[in-house]
C-alpha positions in Angstrom: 81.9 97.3 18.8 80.4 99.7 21.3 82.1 102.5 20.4 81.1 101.8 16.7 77.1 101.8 17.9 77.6 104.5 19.9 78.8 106.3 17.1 75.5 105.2 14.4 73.5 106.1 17.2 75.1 109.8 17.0 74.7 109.7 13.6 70.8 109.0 13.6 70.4 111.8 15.9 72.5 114.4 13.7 70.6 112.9 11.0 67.1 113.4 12.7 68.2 117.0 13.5 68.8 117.5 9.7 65.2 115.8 8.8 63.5 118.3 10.7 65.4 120.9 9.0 64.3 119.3 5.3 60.8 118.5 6.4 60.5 122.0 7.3 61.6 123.4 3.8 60.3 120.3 1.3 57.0 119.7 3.5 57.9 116.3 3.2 55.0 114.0 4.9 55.5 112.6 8.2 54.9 108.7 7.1 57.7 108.9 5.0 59.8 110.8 7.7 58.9 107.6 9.9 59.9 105.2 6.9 63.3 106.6 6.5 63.5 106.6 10.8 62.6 103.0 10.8 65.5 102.1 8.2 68.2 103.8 10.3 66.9 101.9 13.4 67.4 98.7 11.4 70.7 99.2 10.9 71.5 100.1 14.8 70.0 97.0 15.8 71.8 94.8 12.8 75.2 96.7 14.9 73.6 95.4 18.0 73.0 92.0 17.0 76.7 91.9 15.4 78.2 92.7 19.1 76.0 90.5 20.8 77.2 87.4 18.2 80.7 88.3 18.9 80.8 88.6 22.6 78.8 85.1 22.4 81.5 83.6 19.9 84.4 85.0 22.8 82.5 83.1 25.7 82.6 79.5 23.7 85.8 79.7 23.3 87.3 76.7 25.3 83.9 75.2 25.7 83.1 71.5 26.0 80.2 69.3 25.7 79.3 67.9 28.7 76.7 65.1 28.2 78.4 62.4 27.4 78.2 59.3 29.8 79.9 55.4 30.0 78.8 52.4 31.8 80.9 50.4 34.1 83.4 48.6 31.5 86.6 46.1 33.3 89.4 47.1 31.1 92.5 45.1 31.9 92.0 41.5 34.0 95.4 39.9 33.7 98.2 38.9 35.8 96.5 39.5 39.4 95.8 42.6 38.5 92.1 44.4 37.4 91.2 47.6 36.0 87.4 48.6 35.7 86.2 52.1 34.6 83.5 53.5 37.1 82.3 56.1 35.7 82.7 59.4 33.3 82.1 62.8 35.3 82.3 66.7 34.8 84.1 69.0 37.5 85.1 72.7 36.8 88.1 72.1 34.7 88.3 69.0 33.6 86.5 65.5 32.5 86.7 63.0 35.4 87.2 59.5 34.3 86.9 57.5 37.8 88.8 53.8 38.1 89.0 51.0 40.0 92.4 49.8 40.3 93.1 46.0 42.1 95.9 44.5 43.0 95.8 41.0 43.2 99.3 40.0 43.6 101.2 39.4 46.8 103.0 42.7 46.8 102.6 46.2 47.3 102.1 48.1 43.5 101.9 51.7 42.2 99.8 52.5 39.7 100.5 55.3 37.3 99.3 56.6 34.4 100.9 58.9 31.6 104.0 58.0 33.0 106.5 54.5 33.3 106.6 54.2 29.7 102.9 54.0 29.8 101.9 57.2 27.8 99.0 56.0 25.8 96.0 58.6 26.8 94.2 59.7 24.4 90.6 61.2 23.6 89.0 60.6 20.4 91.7 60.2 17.7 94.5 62.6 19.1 96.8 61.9 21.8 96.5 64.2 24.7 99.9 64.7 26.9 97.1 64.9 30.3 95.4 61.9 32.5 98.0 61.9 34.8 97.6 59.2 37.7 99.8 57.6 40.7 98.1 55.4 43.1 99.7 52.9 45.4 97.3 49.7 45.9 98.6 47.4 48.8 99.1 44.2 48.0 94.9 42.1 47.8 93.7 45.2 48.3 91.6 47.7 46.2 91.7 51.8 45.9 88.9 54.2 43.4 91.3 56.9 41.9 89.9 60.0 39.4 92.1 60.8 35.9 91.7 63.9 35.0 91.5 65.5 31.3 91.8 69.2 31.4 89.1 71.3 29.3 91.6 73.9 27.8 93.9 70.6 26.8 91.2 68.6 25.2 90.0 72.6 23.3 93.4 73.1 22.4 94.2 70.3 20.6 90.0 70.3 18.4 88.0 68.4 20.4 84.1 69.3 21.5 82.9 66.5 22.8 84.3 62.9 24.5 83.5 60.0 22.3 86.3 57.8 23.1 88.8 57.7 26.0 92.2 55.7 25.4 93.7 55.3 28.8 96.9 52.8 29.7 98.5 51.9 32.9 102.1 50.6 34.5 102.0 48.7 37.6 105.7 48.2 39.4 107.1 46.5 42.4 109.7 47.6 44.5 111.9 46.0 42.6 111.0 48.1 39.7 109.0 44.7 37.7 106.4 46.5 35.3 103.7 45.1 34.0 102.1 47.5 31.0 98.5 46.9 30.0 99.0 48.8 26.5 96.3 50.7 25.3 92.8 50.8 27.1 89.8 52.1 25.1 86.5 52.7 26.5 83.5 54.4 24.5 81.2 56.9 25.4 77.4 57.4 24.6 78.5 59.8 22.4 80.9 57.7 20.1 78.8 57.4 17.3 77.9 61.1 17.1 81.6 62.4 17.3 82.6 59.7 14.8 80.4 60.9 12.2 80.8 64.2 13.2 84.7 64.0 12.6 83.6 62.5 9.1 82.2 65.6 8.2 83.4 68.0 9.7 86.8 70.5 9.0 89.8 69.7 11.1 89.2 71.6 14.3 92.4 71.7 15.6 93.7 73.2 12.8 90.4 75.9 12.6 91.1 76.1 16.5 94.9 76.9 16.3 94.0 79.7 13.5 91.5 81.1 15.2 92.5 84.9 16.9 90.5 84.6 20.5 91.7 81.0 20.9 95.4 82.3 20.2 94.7 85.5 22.7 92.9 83.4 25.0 95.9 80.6 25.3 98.4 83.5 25.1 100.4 82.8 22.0 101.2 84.3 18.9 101.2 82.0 15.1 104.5 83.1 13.6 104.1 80.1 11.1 101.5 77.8 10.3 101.6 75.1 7.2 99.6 72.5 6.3 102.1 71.2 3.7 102.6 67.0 4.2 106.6 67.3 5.2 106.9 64.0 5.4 105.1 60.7 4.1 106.4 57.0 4.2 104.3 53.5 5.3 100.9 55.2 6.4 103.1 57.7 8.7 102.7 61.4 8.2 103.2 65.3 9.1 100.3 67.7 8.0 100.8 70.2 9.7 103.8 72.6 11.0 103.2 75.4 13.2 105.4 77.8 14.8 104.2 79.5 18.2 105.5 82.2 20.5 104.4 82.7 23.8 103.7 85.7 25.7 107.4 85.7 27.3 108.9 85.4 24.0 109.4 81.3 23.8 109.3 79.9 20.4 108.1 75.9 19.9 107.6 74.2 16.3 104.7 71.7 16.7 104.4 69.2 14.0 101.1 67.5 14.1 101.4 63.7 12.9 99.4 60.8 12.2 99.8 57.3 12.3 97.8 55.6 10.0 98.6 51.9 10.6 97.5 49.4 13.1 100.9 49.3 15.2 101.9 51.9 18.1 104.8 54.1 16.8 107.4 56.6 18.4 108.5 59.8 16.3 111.8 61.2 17.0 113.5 64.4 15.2 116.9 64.7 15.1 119.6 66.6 14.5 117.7 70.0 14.8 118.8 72.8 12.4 117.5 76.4 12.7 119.0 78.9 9.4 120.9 75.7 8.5 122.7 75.6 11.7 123.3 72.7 14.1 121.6 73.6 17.1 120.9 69.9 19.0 122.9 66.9 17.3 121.6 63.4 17.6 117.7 62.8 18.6 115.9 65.3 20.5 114.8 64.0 23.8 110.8 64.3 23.5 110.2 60.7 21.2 106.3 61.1 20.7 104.3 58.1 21.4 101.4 57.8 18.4 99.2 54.8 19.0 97.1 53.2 16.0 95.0 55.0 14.3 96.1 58.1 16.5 97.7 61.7 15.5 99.8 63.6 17.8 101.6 66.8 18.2 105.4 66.6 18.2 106.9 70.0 19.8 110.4 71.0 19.6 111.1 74.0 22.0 113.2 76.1 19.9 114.4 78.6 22.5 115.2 75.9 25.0 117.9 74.3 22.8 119.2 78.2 21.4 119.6 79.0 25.5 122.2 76.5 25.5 125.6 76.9 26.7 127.1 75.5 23.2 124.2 77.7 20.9 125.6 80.6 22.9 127.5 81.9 19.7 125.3 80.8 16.7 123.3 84.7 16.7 120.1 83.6 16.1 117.3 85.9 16.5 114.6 85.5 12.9 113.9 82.1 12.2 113.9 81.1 8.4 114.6 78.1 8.1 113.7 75.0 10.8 115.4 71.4 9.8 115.5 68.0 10.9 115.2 64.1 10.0 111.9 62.3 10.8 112.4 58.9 12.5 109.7 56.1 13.0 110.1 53.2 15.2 108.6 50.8 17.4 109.3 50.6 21.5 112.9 48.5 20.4 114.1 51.2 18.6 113.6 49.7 14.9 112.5 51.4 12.4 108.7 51.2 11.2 109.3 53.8 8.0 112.2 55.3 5.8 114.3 57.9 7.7 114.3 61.3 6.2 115.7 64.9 6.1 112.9 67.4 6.4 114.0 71.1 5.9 110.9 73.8 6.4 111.3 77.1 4.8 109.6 79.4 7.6 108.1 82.3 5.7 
C-alpha cells in the first residue's frame, strides 16, 4: 500500500508539472488550478486512509475483549470435595480463571483438568481443547490453582469475548478411584451480551478460518473448506469440513460438529479413506467429547496416518477424496445416533 501512494504521489507531481505547462498556454485561472489540486489531494489521502484501515484490521487480528468479570461462584460441593471459582483475570496470553480446589476426604487427591476422562472445557458454545490443570491437594487441606485459556485458542476457534466458561474436574486416589464432577458452568458479566450477540451475528469461526491474515498469522494454508451438512441424524451434526496445511507441509481435515441435544456425546470417525483407499481401519484414536448444546472441532491428521509404516506403499500425494463413518455415542460406548458412511469429494 506504500508503494501504491508513493506512486499517486509521483503522479500529482508529474501532473502538476504538466498544469503549469497548460496554464501557461490556455491562461487557465489559478482557482480552478487550485480546484483540480484539491481533487488529486483527495484521492492521496482516501489511499492514506485505505493503508491506515488495513494495518489497523492486521493488528486485531487475534484480539480479545477483556472486560468481562465473575463473582465468586462454589461449583461442585459433593463427596468431601469443593470447587469454588475465585475469580476471572487477564494476563498476556491468556484468560486466567482462578480456583479453589478442597479436599475434604481422608486422603491425598490430584486434581486435573482437561485430562482423566474429564475433558469438558469449554467457552461460550464451542469446546476448546485448553484449560489444562494438575494440582495435588493433601488430604483436609486446601490449594488456589490458575486455568488458563490461551488468546490465539479461544481467536482461532470465533470467539471475542468470554460469556460463559464450562470447566470440569477429576479427582483420583492412589489407588486410581475418580470422582468426575461433569460439566461446570459459570457465567460472566458479559453472558447476556455474547448470547445475543451470537444470535445475530455470522458464524465467526467460520469468517475467522476464511479470513487471509488469520490463516498467515496462524501459519496455515485452506486447501478445502465446505460448509455442506455431511452428516445429520438425532440433533447431531457436521457443518463444516475444512482441510488445512501447515507451514511444514502437514495436512489435518477438521470437521466442525454440533450437538444439539441435552446429553454429552463422543464422535468417533472410522475407517479413514483418502482416494478411496484404507489408510487407518477401525476408529481413529481422537473420540471428540461434545457436551450439550456444544459444537466442536473433530481433526483427523492426515499425514500422521499416510507416514505410517503400512501407508508406506499407497502413493498418495493430491488428496481428492477424504472418507469415513461418523459414530455417536455416549461414555459406554452406545450409540446415541445412526452410524453412517460419509465420503467428501475434496475439490
Amino acid at each position: 500500500m506504500k508503494k501504491t501512494i508513493r506512486k499517486v504521489k509521483r503522479k500529482v507531481a508529474l501532473l502538476a508539472a504538466l498544469l503549469a505547462l497548460v496554464l501557461s498556454i490556455t491562461g487557465v485561472t489559478a482557482v480552478a488550478a487550485e480546484t483540480w489540486k484539491s481533487a488529486v489531494e483527495k484521492e492521496v489521502s482516501k489511499e492514506q486512509k485505505k493503508s491506515d484501515k488495513e494495518k489497523s484490521d492486521k493488528e486485531k487480528v487475534g484480539e480479545i475483549k477483556k472486560e468481562a468479570t465473575i463473582k465468586k461462584k462454589v461449583l461442585f460441593d459433593e463427596k468431601d470435595i469443593k470447587i469454588t471459582a475465585l475469580s476471572l483475570s487477564y494476563g498476556k496470553s491468556s484468560a486466567e480463571l482462578e480456583v479453589r480446589l478442597e479436599n475434604n476426604t481422608e486422603k491425598d487427591l490430584t486434581f486435573a483438568s482437561e485430562a482423566m476422562g474429564a475433558a469438558y472445557n469449554a467457552i461460550n458454545d464451542t469446546m476448546i481443547m485448553d484449560g489444562y490443570l494438575n494440582e495435588d491437594v493433601a488430604a483436609g487441606k486446601s490449594v488456589t490453582a490458575t486455568i488458563e485459556f490461551g488468546y490465539d485458542n479461544m481467536f482461532l476457534f470465533g470467539i471475542s469475548e468470554i460469556g460463559t466458561i464450562q470447566v470440569g474436574f477429576a479427582a483420583s486416589d492412589d489407588q486410581y478411584n475418580l470422582i468426575r464432577t461433569g460439566p461446570l458452568e459459570l457465567k460472566t458479566t458479559a453472558a447476556k451480551s455474547v448470547k445475543k450477540s451470537e444470535k445475530t451475528s455470522t458464524d465467526s469461526f467460520r469468517k475467522r478460518m476464511q479470513n487471509k491474515k488469520v490463516q498467515e498469522n496462524y501459519g496455515f494454508e485452506m486447501k478445502y473448506y465446505s460448509e455442506d451438512e455431511v452428516y445429520s441424524s438425532s440433533k447431531y451434526s457436521i457443518i463444516t469440513e475444512l482441510l488445512l496445511e501447515n507451514k511444514r507441509g502437514s495436512r489435518s481435515f477438521m470437521l466442525e460438529t454440533k450437538n444439539g441435544t441435552k446429553k454429552n456425546a463422543y464422535v468417533t470417525c472410522r475407517d479413514i479413506t483418502v482416494n478411496d483407499k484404507m489408510i487407518h481401519e477401525g476408529s481413529w484414536a481422537d473420540n471428540t467429547l461434545i457436551t450439550a448444546k456444544k459444537r466442536a472441532l473433530v481433526r483427523i491428521d492426515i499425514d500422521g496416518l499416510l507416514d505410517r509404516e503400512e501407508n508406506k506403499d499407497l502413493n498418495i500425494k493430491d488428496i481428492k477424496s477424504i472418507g469415513f463413518t461418523v459414530e455417536i455415542q455416549d461414555n459406554y460406548g452406545k450409540d446415541l445416533a445412526e452410524p453412517e458412511e460419509v465420503l467428501i469429494k475434496v475439490k
